[in-house]
C-alpha positions in Angstrom: -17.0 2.9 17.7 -19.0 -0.3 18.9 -19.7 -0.6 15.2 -16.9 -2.6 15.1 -16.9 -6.3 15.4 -14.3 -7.9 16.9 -15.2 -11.4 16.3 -15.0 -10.6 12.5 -11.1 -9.7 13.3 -10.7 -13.7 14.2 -13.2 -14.6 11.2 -10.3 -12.8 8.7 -7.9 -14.9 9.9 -9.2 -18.0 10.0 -10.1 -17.6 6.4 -6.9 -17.8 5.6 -6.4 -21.3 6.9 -9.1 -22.9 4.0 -6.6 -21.6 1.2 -4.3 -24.4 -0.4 -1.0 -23.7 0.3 2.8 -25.2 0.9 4.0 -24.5 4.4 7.1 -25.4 3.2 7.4 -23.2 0.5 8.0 -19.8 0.8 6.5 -18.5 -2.1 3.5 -20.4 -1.6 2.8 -18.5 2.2 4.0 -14.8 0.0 1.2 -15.5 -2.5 -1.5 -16.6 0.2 -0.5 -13.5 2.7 -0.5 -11.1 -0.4 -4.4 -12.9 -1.6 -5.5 -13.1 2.1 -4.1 -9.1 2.9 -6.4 -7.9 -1.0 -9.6 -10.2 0.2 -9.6 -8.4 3.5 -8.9 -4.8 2.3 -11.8 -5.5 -0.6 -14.0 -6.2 2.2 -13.6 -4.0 4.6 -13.8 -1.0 2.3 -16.8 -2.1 0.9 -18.1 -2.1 4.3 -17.0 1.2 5.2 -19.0 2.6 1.9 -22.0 0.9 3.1 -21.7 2.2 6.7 -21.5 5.7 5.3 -23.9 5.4 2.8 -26.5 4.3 6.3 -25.2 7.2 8.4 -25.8 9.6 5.3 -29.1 8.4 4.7 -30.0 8.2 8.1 -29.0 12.1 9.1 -31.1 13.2 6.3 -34.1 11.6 6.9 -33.8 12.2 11.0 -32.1 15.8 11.1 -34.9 17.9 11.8 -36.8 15.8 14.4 -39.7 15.0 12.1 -39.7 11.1 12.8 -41.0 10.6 16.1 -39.5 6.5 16.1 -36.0 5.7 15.8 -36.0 2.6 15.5 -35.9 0.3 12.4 -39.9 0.5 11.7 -40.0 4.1 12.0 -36.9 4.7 9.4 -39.3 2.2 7.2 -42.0 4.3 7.6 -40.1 7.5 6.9 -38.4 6.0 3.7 -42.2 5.4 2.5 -43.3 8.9 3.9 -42.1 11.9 1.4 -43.5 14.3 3.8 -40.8 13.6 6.4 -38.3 13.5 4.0 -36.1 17.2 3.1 -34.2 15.7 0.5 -35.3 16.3 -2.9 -33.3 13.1 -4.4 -34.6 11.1 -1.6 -38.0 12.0 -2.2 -38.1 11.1 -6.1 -36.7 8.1 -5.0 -39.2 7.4 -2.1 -42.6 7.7 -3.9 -41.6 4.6 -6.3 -40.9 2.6 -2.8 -37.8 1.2 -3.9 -36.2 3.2 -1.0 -38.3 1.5 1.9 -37.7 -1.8 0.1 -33.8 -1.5 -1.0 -33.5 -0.6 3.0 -35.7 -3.8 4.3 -33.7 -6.2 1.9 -30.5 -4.6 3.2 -31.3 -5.0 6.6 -32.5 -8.7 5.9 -29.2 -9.3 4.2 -26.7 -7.6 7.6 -28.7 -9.7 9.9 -28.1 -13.0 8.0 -24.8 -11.8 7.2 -24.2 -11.3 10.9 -25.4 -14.4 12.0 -23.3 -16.8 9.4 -20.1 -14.8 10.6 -21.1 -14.7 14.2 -21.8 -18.5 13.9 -18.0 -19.5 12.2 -16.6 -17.1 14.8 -17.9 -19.1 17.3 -16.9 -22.2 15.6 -13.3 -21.2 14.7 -13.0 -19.7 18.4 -14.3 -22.8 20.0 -12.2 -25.5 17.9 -8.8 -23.5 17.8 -8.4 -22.2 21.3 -10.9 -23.8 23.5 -10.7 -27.2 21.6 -14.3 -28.3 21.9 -16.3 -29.5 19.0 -20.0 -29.4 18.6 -22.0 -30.9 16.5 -23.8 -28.5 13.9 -27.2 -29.0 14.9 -26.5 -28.4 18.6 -24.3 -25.4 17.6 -27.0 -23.6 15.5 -29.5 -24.9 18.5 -27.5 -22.8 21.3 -26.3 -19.4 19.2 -30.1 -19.4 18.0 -31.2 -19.2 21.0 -28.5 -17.2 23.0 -29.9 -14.3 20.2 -33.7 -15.0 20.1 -34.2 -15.4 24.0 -33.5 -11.8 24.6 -36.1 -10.4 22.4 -38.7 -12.4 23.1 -38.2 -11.6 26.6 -38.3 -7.7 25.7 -41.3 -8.4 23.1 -43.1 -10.0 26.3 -42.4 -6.9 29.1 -43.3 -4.3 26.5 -46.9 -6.5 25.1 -49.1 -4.2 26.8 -47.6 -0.9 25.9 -47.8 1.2 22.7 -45.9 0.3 19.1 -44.0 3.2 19.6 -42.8 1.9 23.1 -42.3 -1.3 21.8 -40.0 -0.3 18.6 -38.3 1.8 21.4 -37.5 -0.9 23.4 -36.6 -3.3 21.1 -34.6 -0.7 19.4 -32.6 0.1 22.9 -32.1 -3.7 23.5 -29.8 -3.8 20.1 -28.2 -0.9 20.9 -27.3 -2.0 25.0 -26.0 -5.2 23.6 -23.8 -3.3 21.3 -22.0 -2.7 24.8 -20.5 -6.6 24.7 -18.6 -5.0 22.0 -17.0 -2.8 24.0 -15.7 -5.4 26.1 -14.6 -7.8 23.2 -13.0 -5.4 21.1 -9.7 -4.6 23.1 -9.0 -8.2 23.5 -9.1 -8.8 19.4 -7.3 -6.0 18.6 -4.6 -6.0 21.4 -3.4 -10.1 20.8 -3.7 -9.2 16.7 -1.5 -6.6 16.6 1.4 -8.0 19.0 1.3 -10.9 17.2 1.4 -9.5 13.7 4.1 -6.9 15.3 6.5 -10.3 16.3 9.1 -11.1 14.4 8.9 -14.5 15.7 5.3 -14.9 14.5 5.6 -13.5 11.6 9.2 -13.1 10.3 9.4 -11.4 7.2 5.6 -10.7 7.2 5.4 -8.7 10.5 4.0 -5.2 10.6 5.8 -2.8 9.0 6.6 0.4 11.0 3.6 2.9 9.9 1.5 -0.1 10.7 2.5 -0.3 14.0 2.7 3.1 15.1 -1.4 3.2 13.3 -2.2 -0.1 15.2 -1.4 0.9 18.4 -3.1 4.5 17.7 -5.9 2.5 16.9 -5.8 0.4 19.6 -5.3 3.0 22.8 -7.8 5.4 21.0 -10.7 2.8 20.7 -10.4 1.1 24.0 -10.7 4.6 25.7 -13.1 5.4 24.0 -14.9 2.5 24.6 -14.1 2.1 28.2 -14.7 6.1 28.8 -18.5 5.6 27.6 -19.2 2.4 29.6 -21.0 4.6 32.8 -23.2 6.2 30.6 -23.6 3.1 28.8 -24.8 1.3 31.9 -27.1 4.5 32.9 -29.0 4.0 29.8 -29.7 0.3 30.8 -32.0 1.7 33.1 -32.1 -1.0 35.2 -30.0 0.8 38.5 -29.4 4.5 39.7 -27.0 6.7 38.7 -24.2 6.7 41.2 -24.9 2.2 41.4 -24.6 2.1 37.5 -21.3 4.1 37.1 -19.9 2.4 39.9 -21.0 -1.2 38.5 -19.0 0.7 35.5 -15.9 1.6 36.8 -15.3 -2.4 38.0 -16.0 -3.3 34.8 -13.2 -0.8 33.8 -10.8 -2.0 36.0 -11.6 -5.9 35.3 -11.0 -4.9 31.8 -7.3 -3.4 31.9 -6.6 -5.9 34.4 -7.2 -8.9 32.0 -5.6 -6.7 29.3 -2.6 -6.2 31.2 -2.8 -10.2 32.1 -3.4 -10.8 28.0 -0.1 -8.7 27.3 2.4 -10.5 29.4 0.9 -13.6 28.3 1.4 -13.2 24.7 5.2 -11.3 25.2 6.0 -14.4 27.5 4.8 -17.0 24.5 6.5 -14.8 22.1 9.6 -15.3 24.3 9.3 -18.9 24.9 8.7 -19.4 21.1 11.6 -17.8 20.4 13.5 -20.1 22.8 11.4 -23.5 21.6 12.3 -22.6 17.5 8.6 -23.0 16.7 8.1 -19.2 15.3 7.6 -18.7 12.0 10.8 -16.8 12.4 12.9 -19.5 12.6 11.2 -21.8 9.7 11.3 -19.0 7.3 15.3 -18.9 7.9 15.4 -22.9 7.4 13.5 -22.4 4.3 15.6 -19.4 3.1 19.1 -21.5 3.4 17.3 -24.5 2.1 16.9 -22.6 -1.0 20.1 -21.1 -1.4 21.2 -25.3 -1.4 
């Protein structure tokens, strides 16, 4: 589930923003939700092939224990290896070594890929709801190095141990990270879907009711799931005991449905007070419905 990434949930729609469009016109906003709503969809199942097509590979090169490192450098290795592989496709394919070099160039690609998203995340994130600008040398300077301190802190404690030990640890340190995730996720999800669910917000646009009923499935399924692995999350850290890590945990927990609860009142009293002010999108798309029947 921490596969996810929630900041790519506020990347989707900002994209929509940098399309041309009448905000006057109602036909105009139709064709940019109906363009916006197919460039997402595209996207996302393309990413859902590729995730499966990883996890498929990955079982069959892993399922019977032969490859002793999990980590990035030891699926390399096994990709170039045909006597750790079992499947008979995957070994044709692995003595050419266009297996071990299709899976590098991949893995090049995600990582830039998540780094130019994480990066206009940041950007759109910063600028809409924090309002503060940076400049774009000293925003590359500070997300550059907010991602490249930690591993060369982990490169430096492991130096002196074995490459094994070392692809270990560096391959723990993406994975503990992955547990920011956990945190982030709820608070995308939860704020997109009661605002797409608002009439207000969205008038005719608003979620329809299979929609709804799937978000909030969604929603209550992978925040408990999330939130119900966090104290073995924070065992694997290895950094405290048992009993100090799950109870490190459980405040986390609570912190976290206390600021979700705090999120939801927030956003139905704005939904409320928009209401009252006339400033949904509710209430323009009315004005613009009687200004056409003129």
């Amino acid at each position: 589930m921490r596969l996810l990434c929630p900041h790519n949930l506020y990347l989707h729609s900002a994209i929509s923003q940098t399309r041309k469009i009448d905000h006057d016109d109602l036909d105009s906003i139709r064709q940019t939700v109906r363009f916006t709503t197919w460039d997402s969809n595209i996207q996302l199942s393309l990413a859902f092939v590729v995730n499966a097509l990883l996890l498929i590979m990955g079982v069959a090169v892993f399922k019977y224990g032969a490859v002793k490192d999990s980590s990035f450098f030891g699926l390399y290795d096994a990709l170039n290896n045909t006597s750790m592989l079992s499947n008979p496709i995957l070994i044709a394919v692995a003595k050419s070594g266009v297996l071990s070099t299709l899976f590098a160039v991949a893995l090049l690609a995600s990582g830039q890929n998540s780094t130019i998203t994480g990066t206009l995340t940041g950007q759109v994130i910063m600028e809409g709801f924090v309002h503060m600008k940076m400049p774009l040398w000293a925003r590359r300077l500070v997300t550059r190095l907010i991602s490249v301190v930690p591993v060369l802190i982990c490169v430096g404690m492991t130096s002196g141990q074995s490459e094994l030990q070392q692809h270990t640890a560096l391959n723990l340190l993406m994975e503990n990270s992955q547990v920011f995730l956990a945190f982030a996720l709820p608070f995308s999800m939860l704020p997109l879907l009661m605002m797409t669910n608002s009439d207000v917000e969205m008038g005719e646009f608003k979620n329809r009711l299979w929609v709804k009923i799937c978000g909030w499935i969604s929603v209550i399924a992978l925040t408990f799931l999330n939130l119900y692995n966090l104290p073995s999350t924070y065992e694997g850290f290895g950094v405290w005991s048992k009993g100090t890590a799950d109870v490190l945990a459980y405040i986390s927990i609570v912190v976290i449905l206390v600021l979700l609860a705090w999120t939801c009142v927030e956003l139905y009293q704005g939904d409320k007070r928009f209401a009252a002010e006339g400033r949904g999108f509710g209430q323009r798309e009315a004005q613009m419905k009687n200004s056409a029947k003129k």
